[in-house]
C-alpha positions in Angstrom: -15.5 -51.0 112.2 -19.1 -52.5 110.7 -17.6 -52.9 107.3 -14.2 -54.5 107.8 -16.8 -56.9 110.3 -19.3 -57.0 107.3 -15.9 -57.8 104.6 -14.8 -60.4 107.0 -17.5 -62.0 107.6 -18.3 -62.1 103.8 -14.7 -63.4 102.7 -13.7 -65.6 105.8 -11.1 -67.7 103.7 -9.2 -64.5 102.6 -9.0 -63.0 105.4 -7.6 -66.1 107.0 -5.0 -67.0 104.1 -4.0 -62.8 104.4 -3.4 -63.0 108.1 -1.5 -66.7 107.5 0.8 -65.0 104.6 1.2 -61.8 106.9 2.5 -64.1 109.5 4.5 -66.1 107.3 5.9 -62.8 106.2 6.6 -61.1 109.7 8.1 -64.4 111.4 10.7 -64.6 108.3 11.5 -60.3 108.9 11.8 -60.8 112.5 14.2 -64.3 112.3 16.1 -62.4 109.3 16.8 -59.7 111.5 17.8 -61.5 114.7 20.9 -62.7 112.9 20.4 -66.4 114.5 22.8 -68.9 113.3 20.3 -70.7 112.0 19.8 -72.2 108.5 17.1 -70.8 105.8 15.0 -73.7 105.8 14.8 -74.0 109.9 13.7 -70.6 109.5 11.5 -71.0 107.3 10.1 -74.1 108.7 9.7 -72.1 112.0 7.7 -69.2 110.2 5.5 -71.8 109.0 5.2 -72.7 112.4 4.5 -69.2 113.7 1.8 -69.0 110.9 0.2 -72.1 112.1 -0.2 -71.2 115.3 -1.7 -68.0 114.3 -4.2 -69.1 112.1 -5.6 -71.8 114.4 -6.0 -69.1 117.0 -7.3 -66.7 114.1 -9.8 -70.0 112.9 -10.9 -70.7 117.0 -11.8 -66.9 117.2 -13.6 -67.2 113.9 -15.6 -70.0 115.0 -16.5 -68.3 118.9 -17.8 -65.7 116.8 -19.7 -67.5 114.0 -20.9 -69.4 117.2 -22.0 -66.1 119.3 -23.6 -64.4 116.4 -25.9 -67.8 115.1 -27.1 -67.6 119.0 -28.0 -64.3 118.9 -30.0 -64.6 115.7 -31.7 -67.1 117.3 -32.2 -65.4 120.6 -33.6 -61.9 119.1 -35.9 -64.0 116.5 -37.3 -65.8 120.3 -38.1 -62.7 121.4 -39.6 -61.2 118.5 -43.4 -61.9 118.8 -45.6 -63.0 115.6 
């Protein structure tokens, strides 16, 4: 678990852009699937959409962590006497 942490934390921008083609990719199986009388271009527009919203959630959870790890650094380095 460390080292897909460590990878992530070392190529932030392509794990983000994998997870927002993954998305991309499982929004356009599912609608294929489902049949819906819907055009290709609406569903793609909606996988888009799908991706979007997961990538902002995926970026938000990203920057809690960035935040929570920076404050512990900071915190342990307080309590560390010279």
């Amino acid at each position: 678990m460390e080292a897909i942490q460590s990878w992530v934390s070392e190529h932030k921008l392509t794990s983000i852009g994998a997870i927002w083609a993954s998305a991309i990719g499982a929004s356009l199986a599912c609608n294929t699937r489902a049949r819906t009388p819907l055009k290709p271009s609406l569903r793609l527009i909606h996988a888009r959409m799908h991706a979007q919203a997961l990538t902002l959630a995926v970026l938000s959870g990203a920057a809690a962590y960035h935040y929570y790890e920076k404050n512990s650094i900071k915190q342990a380095e307080a309590t560390i006497p010279n």
